[in-house]
LUMTI-754254 format. One record per residue (C-alpha): residue number from 1; residue in three letters; z, y, x. Coordinates in steps of 0.02 Angstrom, whole numbers, plus 50000, padded with zeros to 5 digits. Layout:
N
nr,rest,zz,yy,xx
NUM,ala,Z,Y,X
...
//
This chain:
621
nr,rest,zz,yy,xx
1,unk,53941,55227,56310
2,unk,54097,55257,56416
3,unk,54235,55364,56357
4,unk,54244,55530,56459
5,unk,54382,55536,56589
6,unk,54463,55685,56521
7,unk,54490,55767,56347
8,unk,54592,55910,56289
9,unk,54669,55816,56143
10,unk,54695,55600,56143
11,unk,54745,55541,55957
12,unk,54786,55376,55981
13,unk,54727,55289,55816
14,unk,54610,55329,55697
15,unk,54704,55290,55543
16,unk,54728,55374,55381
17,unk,54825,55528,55452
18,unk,54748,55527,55641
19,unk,54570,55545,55565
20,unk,54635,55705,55458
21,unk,54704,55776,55620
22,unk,54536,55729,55717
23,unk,54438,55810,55593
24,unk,54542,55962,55568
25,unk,54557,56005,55750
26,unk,54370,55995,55788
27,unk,54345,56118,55616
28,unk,54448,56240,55714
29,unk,54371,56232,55882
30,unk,54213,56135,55884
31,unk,54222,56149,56070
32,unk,54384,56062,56090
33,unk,54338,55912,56164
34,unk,54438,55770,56070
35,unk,54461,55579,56075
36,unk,54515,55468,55956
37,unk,54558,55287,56016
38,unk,54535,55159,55883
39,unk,54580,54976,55891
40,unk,54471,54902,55763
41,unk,54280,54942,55731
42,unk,54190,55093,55664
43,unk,54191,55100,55487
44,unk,54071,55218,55449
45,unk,53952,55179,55316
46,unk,54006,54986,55312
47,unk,53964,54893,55164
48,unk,54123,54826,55143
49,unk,54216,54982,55163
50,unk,54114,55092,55069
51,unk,54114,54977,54898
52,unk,54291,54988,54829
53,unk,54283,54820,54738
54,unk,54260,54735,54910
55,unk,54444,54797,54966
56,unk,54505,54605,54939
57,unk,54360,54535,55077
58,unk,54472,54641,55218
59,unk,54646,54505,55166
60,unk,54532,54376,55148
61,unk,54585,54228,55298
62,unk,54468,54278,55468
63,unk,54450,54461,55416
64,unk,54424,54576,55576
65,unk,54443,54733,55488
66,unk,54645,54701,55451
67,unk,54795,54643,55568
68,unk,54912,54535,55503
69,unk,55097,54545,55564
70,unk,55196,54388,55541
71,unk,55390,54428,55516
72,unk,55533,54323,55554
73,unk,55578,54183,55442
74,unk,55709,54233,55324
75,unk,55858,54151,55231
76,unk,55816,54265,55090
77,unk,55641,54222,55085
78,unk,55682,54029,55052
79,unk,55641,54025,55243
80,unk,55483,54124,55239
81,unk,55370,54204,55367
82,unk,55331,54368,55269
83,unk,55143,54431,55334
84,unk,55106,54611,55322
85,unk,54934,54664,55350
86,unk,54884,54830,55426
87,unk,54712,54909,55447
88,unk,54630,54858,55586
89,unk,54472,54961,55568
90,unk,54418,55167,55597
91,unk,54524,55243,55451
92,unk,54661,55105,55454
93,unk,54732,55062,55275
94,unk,54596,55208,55211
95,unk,54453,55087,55236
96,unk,54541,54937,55162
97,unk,54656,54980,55021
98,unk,54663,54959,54842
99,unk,54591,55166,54832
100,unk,54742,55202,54725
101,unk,54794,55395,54672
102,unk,54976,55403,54673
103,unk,55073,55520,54723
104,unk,55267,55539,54788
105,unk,55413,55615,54683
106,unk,55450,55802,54716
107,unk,55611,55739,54783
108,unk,55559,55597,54887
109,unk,55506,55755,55011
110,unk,55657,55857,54953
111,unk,55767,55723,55013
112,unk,55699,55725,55209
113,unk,55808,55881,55232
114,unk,55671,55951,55354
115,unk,55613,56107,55368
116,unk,55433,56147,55325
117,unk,55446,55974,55230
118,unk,55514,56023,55064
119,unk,55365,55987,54912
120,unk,55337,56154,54896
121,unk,55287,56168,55067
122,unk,55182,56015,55053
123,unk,55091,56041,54871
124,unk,54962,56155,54961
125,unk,54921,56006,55104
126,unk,54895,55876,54958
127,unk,54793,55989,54863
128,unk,54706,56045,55023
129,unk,54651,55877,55038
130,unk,54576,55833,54875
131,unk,54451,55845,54749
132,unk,54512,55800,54579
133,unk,54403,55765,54435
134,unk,54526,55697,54320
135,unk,54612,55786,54173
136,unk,54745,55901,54218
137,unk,54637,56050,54324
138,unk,54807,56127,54358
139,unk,54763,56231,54523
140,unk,54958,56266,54542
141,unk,54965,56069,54571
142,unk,54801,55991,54608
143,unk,54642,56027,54732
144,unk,54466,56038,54706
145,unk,54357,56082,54845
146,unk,54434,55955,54987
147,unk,54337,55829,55062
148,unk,54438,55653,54983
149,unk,54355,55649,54779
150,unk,54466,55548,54640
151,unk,54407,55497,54497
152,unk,54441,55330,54387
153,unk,54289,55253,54472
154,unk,54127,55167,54386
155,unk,54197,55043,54254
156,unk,54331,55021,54145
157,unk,54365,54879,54027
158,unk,54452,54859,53890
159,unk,54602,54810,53940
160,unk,54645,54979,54004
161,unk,54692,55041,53814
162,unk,54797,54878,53799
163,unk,54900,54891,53917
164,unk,54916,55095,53871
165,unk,54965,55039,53692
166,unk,55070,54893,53740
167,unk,55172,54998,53835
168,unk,55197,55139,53708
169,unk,55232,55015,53587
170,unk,55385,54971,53693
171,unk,55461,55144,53701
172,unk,55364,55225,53869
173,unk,55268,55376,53844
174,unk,55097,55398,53902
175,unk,55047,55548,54024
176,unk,54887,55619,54073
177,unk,54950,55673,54230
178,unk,55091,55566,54315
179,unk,55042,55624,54483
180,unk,55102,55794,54470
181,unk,55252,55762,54576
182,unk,55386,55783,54414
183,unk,55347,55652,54301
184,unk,55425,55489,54284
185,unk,55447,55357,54155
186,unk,55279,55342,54109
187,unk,55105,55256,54088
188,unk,54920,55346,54120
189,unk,54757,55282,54153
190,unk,54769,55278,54379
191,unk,54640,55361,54460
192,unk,54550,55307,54609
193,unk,54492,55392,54788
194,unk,54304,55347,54722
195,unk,54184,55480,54718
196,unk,54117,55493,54541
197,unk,53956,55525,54585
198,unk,53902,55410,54727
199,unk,54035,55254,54675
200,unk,54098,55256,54853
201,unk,54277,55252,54927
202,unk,54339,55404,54990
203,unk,54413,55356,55153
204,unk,54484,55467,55269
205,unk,54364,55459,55426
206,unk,54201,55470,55291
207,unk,54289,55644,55249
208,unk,54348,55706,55397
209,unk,54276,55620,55584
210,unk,54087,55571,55528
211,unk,54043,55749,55449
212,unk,54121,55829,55626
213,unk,54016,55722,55741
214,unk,53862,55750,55647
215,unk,53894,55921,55661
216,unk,53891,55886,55860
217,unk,54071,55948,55865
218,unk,54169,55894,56040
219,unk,54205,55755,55953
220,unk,54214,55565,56023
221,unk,54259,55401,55956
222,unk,54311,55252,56059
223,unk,54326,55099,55956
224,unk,54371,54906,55972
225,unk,54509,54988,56126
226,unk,54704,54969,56129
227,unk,54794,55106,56205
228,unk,54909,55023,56312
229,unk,55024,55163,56346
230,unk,55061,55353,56355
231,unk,55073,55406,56547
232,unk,55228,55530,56553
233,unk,55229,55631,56720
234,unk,55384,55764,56747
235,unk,55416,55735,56554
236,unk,55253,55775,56505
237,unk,55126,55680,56417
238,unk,54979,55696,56519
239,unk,54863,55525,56446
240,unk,54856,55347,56399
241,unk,54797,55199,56490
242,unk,54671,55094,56369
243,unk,54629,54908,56372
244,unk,54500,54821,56277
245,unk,54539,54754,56073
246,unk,54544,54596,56137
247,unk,54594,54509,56280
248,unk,54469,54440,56387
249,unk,54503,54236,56394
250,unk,54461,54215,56558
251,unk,54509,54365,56648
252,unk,54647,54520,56665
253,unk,54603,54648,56554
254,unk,54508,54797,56628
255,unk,54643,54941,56627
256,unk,54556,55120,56604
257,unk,54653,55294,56632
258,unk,54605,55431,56510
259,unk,54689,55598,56544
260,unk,54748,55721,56410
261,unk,54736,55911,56485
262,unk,54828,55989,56332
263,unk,54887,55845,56190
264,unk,54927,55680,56150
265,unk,54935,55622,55962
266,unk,54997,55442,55919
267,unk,54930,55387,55749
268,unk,54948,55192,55778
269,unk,55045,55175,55603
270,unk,55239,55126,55578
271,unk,55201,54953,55634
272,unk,55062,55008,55805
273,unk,55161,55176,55838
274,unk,55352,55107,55891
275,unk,55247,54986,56012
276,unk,55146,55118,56117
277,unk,55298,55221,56123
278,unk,55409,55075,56199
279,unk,55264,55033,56303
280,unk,55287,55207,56375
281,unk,55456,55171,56421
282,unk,55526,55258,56250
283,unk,55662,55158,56153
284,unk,55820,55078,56158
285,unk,55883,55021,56334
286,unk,55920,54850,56278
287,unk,55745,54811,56201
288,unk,55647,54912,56351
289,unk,55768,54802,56479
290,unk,55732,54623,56372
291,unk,55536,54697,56387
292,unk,55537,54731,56557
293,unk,55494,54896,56544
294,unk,55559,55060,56635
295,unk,55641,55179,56521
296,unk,55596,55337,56520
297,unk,55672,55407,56376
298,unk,55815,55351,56284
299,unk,55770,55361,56095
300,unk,55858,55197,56002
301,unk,55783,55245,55840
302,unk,55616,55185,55869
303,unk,55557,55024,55796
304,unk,55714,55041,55662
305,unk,55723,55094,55488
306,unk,55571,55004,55415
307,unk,55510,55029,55251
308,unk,55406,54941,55140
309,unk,55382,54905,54938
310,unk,55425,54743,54863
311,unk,55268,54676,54775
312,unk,55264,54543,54635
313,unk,55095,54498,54538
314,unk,55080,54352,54430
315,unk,54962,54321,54318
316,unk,54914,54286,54154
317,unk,54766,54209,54032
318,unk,54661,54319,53914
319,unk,54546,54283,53791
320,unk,54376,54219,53808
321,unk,54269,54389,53781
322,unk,54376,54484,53872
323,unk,54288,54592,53991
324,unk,54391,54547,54170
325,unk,54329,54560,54344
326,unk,54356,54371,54379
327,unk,54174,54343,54386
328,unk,54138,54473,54509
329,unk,54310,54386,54640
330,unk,54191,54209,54599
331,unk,54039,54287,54687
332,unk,53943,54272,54499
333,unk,53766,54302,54568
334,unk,53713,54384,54408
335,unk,53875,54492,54409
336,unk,53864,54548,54600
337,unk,53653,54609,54572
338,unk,53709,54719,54425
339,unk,53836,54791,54502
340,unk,53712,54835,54657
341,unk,53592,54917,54512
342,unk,53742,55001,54448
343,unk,53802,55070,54615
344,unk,53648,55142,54657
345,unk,53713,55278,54507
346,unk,53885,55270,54567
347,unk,53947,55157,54421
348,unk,53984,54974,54388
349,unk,54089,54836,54435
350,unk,54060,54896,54663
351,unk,54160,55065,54600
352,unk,54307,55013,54532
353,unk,54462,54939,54609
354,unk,54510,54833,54451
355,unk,54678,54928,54421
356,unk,54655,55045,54283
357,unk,54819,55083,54205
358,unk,54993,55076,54232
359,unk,55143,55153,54265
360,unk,55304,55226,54348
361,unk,55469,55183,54262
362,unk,55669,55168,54253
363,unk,55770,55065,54191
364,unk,55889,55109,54031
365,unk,56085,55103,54057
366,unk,56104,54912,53965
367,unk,55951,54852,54094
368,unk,56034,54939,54255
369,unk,56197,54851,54195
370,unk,56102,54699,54198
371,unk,56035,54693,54359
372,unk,56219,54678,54451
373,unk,56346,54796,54520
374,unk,56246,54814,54694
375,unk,56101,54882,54608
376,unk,56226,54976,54498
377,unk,56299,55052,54650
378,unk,56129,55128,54720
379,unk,56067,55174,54568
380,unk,56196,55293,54568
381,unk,56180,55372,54738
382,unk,55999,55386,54734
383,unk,55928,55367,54554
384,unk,56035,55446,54451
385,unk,56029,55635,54494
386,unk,55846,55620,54505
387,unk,55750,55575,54349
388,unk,55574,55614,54462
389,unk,55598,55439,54531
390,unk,55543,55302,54458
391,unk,55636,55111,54497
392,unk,55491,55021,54475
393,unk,55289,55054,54474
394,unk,55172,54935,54360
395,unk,54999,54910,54351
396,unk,54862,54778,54273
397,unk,54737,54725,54370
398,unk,54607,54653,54291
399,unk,54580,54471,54366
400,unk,54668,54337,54466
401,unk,54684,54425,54641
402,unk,54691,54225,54715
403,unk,54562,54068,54762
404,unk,54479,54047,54592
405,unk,54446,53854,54627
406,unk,54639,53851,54606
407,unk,54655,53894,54431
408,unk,54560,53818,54297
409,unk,54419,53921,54210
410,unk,54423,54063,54101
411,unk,54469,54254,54124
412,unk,54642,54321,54169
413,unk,54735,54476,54208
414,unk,54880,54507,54314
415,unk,55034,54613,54328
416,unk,55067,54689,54474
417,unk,55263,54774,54517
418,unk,55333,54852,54654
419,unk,55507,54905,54676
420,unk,55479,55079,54729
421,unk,55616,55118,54856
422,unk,55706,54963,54917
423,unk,55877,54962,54995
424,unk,55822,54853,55130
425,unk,55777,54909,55307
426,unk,55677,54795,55451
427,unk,55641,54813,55623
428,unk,55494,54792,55747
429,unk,55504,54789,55941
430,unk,55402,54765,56079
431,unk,55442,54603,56161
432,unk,55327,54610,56315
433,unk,55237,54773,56407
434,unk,55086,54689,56373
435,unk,54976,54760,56225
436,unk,54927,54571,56190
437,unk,55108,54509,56143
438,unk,55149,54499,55969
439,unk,55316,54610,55919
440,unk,55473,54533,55867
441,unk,55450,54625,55674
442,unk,55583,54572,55551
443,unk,55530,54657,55383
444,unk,55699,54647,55297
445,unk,55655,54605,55127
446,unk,55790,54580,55003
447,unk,55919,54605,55149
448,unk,55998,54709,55037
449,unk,56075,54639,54897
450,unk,56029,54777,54769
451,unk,55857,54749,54792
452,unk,55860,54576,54695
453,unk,55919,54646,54517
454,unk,55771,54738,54506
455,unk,55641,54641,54558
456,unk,55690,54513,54410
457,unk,55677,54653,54300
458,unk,55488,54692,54349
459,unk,55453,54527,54332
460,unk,55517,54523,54142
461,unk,55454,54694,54101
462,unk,55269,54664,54169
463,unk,55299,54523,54078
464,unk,55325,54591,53914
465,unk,55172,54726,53915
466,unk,55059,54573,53935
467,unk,55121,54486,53796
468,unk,55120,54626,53676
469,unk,54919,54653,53752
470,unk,54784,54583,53592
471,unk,54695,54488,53734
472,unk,54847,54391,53799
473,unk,54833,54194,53798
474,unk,54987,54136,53891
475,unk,55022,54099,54062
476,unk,54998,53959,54206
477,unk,55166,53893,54207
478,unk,55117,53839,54409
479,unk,55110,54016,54472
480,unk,55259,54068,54365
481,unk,55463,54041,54383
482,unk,55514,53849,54357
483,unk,55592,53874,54193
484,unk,55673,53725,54093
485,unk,55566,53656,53974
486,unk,55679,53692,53850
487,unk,55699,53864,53896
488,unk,55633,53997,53763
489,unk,55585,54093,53918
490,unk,55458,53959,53989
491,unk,55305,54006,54036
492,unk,55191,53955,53914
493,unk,55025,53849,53919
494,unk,54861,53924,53855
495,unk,54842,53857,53674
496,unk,54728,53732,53619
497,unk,54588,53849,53525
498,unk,54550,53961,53671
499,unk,54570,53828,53813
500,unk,54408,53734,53682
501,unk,54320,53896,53679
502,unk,54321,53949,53862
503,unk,54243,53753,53899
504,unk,54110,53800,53758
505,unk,54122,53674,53623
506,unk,54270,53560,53529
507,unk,54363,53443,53588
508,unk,54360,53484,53773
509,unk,54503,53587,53833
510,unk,54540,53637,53992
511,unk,54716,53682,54072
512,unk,54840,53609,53942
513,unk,54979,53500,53985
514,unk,55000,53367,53852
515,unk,55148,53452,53730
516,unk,55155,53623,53804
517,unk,55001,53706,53713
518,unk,55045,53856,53615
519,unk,55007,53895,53458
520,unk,54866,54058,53436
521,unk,54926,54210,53521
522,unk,55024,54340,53404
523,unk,54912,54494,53412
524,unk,54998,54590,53268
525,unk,55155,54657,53208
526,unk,55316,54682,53305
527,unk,55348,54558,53472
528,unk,55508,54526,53492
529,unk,55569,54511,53696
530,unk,55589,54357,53765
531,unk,55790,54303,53803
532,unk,55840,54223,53954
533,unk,56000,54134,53987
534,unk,56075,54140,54169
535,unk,55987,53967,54218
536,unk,55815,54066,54175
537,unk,55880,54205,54271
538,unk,55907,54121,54423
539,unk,55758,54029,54405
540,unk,55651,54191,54410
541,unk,55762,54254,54541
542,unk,55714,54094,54647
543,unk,55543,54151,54586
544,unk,55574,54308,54689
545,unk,55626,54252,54833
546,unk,55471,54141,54853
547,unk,55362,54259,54801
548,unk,55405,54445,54851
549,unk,55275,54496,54946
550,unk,55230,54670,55046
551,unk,55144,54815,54947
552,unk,55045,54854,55130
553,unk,55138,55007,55121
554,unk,55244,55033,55298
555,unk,55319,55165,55367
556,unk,55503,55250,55422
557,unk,55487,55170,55604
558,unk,55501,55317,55712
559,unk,55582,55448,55588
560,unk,55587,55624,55572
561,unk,55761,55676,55578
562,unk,55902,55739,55717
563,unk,55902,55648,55875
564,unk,56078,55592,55839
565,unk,56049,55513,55693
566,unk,55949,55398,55745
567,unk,55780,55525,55742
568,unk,55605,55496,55853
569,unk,55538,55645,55814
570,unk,55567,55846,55765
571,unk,55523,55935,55610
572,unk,55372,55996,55730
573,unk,55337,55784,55736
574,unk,55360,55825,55939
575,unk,55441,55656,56021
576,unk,55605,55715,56089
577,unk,55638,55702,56264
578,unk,55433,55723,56300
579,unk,55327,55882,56308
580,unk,55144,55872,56247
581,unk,55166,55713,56116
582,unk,55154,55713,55932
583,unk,55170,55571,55797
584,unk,55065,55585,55652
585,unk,55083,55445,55538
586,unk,55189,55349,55401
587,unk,55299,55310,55540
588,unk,55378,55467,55560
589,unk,55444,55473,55353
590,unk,55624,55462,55356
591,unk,55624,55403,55169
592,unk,55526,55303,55065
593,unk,55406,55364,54923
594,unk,55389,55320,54734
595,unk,55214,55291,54757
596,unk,55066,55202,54854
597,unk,55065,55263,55033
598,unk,54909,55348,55061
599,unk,54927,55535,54996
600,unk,55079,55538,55093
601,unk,54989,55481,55247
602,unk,54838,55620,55209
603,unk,54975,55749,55184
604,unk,55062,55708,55357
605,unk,54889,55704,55440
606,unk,54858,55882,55377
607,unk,55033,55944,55421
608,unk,55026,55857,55595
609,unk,54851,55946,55618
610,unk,54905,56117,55597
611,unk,55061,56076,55682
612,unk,54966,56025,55832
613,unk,54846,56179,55810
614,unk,54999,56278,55829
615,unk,55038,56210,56008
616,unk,54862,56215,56039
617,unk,54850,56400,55991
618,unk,54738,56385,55869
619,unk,54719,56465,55715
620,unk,54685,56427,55528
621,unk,54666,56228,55546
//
């Protein structure tokens, strides 16, 4: 069907936060005729999308329903092309991610300095958007009537209480609630945007566009389309100009006008968002001149100030028995049928996400020391006055996230760690007016050189939870640092016993280098931490740098703060210098958050909807 020719309202992007918008406009005025412009496909009631253990198909090599952004080789990558993948399907990152409830630090919001932006203006817009069945029914602090459910899914194994224990046992408190926006320092069983009762994920369109057009609400949907550009006339905003997802091979793209009578939203997310808005002739002269592009408006703060999490996960071995979700990732036949009985109730191993516990921590004074002066140095501007935010966020997953044919047999479990707010800052520009080009993108990680201390610490610390864990049976020295063999930090080979019992009778083992088998696993008494010498420091550190990865969690590209320093857009997320355009997205987040990205993202989509019903003079969106 073709799109109409003119709307009142063009979102451009039906991510996380543009869906939210969608849907809340059309609640207001079911006659406003709206149109939300989506590059990848419609998501709505896909199988892959809908089942939360299927979130690793969308990363998988060929996927359609994810872009992936390749970033400039880097020096501090050991000359790596860091790939960040974006969602590239109706409800962006909300169809594809790992479904994780986390929330930001009351003064990760505090800190924008914007007005109408502080947490207490935002705790009714988080709760606004969820319905929380998990323990703390705080109504000062959570919701329970909005449209997005979370829950700790269908299944939970047992290594959920091991990891809980392990980390108590090493001094961290546990929490029932660590997503209150105060606490810090902490473990708690994670809970999930899964609906308890049906097993599915609760993406943003399923909540907020599909319910609306059912309704019949003025409501339309173009999919598989790029918008091209925002036309400005007399400083105005006044449509876009579309193009097809992909370009045709043997032909110019088809170029179709679509006119905006009141409203123009860009929701394209902090890596699409910079890119329409230089395509529209707003950025920095010198890369809208190297673009060939007219300027229009002169905003050299779009495209900068990009944000991400640094992301570590290796893995370890468990013990034959325990329950992991490694023969669910092998496409077990027996395992996948279950779990399609099982989801039929809303339970089993389709309504989970694997990552059941974990937690949001700091280092003490001795481990800040440790990780250099740098870190020492930003610690103190930006950690120390706020105990609310956490250095470093850990979580298990239960399984080996990679190729099983890789590894040898048995079950695992790995440790995933992100550094929470990174000193580091990348870029991505436009390098062509053509919507087909690829960007010039230069993620930025470990740029910054306090960024390195702690990412060695995560390493060790995940590190030590595991090995404190009853079901831990060593590690695969391949996919951990190159220690010396001599080191009393090396990564240790699965012992003899347990490699026999995962093969199923004596004699065979499986995955044990000839004189680096360890002895039975301790699973009593006190565990004493591992000590590394500066050689095994540097090793890990090298480790790091080949490693590090992105958390899929982007945003700061076009920030909210004063035009002069360096802001894209106003506390009212208006684009200066042009009337009748609005950003709502990650990219507009001046600062990073101490959590996964999507509450954030729901929270600007609800603020950027009554923000927009404002202009639009409507009332109570």
């Amino acid at each position: 069907m073709s799109p109409p020719s003119e709307v009142d309202v063009i979102i451009c992007g039906g991510g996380a936060a543009g869906s939210v918008v969608a849907g809340r406009l059309a609640m207001a005025d079911p006659s406003l005729s709206i149109l939300v412009v989506e590059g990848g496909k419609n998501n709505h009631n896909v199988r892959e999308v809908v089942r939360p253990a299927l979130y690793l198909t969308h990363l998988a090599p060929g996927s359609t329903t994810a872009k992936f952004y390749k970033g400039r080789a880097s020096k501090q990558l050991n000359g790596r092309e860091p790939i960040v993948p974006v969602g590239n399907i109706l409800g962006g990152g909300s169809s594809i991610n790992f479904t994780m409830y986390t929330r930001a630090s009351r003064s990760d919001y505090d800190d924008w300095k914007t007005e109408g932006w502080t947490a207490e203006d935002l705790i009714p817009l988080l709760k606004k958007t969820e319905n929380h069945h998990l323990e703390n029914k705080d109504p000062a602090i959570h919701g329970f009537e909005g449209p997005l459910h979370v829950s700790y899914g269908g299944h939970e194994p047992e290594t959920t209480e091991q990891l809980l224990d392990a980390a108590q046992s090493m001094g961290y408190k546990f929490t029932e609630d660590l997503q209150d926006l105060k606490e810090s320092n902490a473990f708690e069983k994670w809970g999930k945007w899964i609906n308890p009762e049906t097993g599915r994920r609760c993406d943003s369109p399923h909540g907020f566009i599909h319910p609306q057009i059912e309704k019949g609400c003025n409501l339309h949907l173009l999919c598989d389309t790029k918008v091209a550009r925002v036309i400005i006339e007399n400083g105005k905003a006044v449509g876009v100009e579309v193009v097809p997802a992909e370009a045709p091979a043997d032909s110019s793209p088809v170029t179709t006008t679509i006119k905006a009578k009141k409203l123009v939203v860009v929701s394209s997310g902090a890596l699409g968002t910079p890119q329409i808005l230089e395509r529209s002739g707003i950025g920095a002269p010198g890369v809208l001149k190297a673009a060939g592009i007219k300027q229009v408006v002169d905003l050299p703060g779009v495209g900068t100030n990009y944000q991400d999490h640094n992301l570590i996960i290796p893995s370890y071995r468990v013990a034959p028995g325990t329950v992991t979700h490694d023969d669910f990732l092998r496409g077990n036949t027996d395992v996948h049928e279950q779990g399609e009985k099982d989801f039929a109730n809303g339970k089993g191993v389709y309504a989970t996400n694997f990552v059941n516990a974990g937690g949001k921590v700091r280092p003490t004074e001795k481990e800040i020391d440790e990780m250099g002066p740098e870190f020492r140095k930003f610690y103190d501007q930006y950690f120390k006055d706020a105990p609310d935010k956490p250095v470093m966020f850990v979580a298990i997953i239960n399984a080996f996230l990679g190729d099983h044919s890789l590894v040898p047999a048995g079950n695992y479990v790995s440790i995933g760690t992100y550094l929470e707010y990174p000193a580091s800052r990348g870029t991505i520009h436009v390098t062509s007016s053509s919507p087909y080009e690829e960007p010039d993108f230069d993620p930025g990680f470990l740029t910054h050189e306090a960024d390195i201390g702690p990412n060695v610490w995560g390493y060790k610390l995940g590190r030590e939870i595991v090995r404190r864990m009853p079901c831990y049976r060593g590690e695969l020295p391949a996919l951990h640092p190159k220690f010396s063999p001599t080191s009393a930090a090396c990564a240790r080979e699965i012992d003899v016993e347990t490699s026999q019992e995962i093969q199923g009778y004596p004699g065979v083992t499986a995955g044990v280098r000839p004189g680096g088998a360890l002895e039975p696993a301790q699973t009593g008494g006190k565990v004493e931490n591992l000590v590394y010498s500066e050689e095994d420091n540097r090793a890990v550190e090298e480790w790091v740098r080949e490693n590090v990865a992105t958390t899929w969690h982007s945003m700061g590209t076009c920030a909210m703060k004063p035009r002069e320093q360096g802001g894209v857009v106003d506390s009212k997320l208006n684009v200066y210098g042009v009337e009748g355009l609005k950003l709502a997205d990650l990219s507009i987040c001046p600062g990073n958050v101490g959590a996964n990205t999507y509450s954030t993202a729901l929270l600007v989509g609800e603020k950027a909807a009554i923000l927009a019903g404002e202009y639009l003079g409507l009332k109570s969106v």
